[in-house]
C-alpha positions in Angstrom: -3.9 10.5 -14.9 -2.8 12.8 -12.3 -5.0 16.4 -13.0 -2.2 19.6 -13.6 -2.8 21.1 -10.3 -1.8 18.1 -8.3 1.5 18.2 -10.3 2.6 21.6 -9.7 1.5 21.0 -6.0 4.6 18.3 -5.7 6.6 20.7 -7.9 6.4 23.2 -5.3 6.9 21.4 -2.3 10.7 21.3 -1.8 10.2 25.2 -2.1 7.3 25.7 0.6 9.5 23.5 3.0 12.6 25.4 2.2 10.9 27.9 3.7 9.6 27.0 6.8 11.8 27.6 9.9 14.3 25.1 11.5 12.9 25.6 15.5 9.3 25.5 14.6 9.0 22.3 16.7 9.7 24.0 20.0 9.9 21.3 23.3 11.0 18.2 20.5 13.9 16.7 22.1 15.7 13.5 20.0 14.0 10.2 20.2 15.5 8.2 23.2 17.0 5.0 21.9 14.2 2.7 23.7 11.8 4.2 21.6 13.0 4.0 18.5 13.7 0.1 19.2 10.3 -0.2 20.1 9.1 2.2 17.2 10.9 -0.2 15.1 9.9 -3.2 16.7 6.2 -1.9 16.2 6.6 -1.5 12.7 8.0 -5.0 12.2 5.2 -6.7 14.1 2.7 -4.9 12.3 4.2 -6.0 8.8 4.4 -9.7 9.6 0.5 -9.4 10.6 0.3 -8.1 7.1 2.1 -10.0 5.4 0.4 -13.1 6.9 -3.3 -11.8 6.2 -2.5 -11.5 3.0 -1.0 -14.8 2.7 -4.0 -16.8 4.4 -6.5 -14.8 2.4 -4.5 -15.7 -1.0 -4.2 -19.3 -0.4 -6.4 -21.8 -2.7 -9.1 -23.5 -0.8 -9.5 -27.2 -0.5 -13.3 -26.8 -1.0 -13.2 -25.2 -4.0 -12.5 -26.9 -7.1 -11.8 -25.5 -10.6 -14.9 -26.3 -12.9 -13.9 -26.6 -16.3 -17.2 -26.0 -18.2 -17.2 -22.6 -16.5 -13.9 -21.7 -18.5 -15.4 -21.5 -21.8 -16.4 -19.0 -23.4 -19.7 -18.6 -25.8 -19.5 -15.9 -28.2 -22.7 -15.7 -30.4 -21.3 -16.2 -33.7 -24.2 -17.8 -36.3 -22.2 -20.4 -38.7 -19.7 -21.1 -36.0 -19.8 -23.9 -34.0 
């Protein structure tokens, strides 16, 4: 469970960036369109290489092989067998 202070941390955000100033970033122009293609292009890339590591490292393995007598389970109950 999230602690109390974190809460009313995200409860006061929207207020604390009401506040701030519109031209703080001074010298930001708009993002040419190249680079957002390739900002987007980026991102893409990057989430196929995730999505495929995930994938290889999920897979079942040829080599290993489901042993049966490891599934059961002994509970140490006296009259009970």
């Amino acid at each position: 469970m999230t602690p109390p202070g974190h809460i009313l941390l995200l409860l006061l955000l929207p207020a604390a960036a009401a506040q701030m100033s519109t031209g703080s970033c001074s010298g930001c122009g708009p993002l040419s369109p190249h680079l957002l293609a390739s900002l987007v292009a980026a991102d893409a890339v990057m989430s196929l290489i995730i999505v495929g590591v995930v994938l290889v490292c999920a897979r079942p393995r040829p080599g290993r092989r489901l042993n049966h007598e490891n599934d059961k389970i002994y509970i140490n109950m006296p009259g009970r067998g």
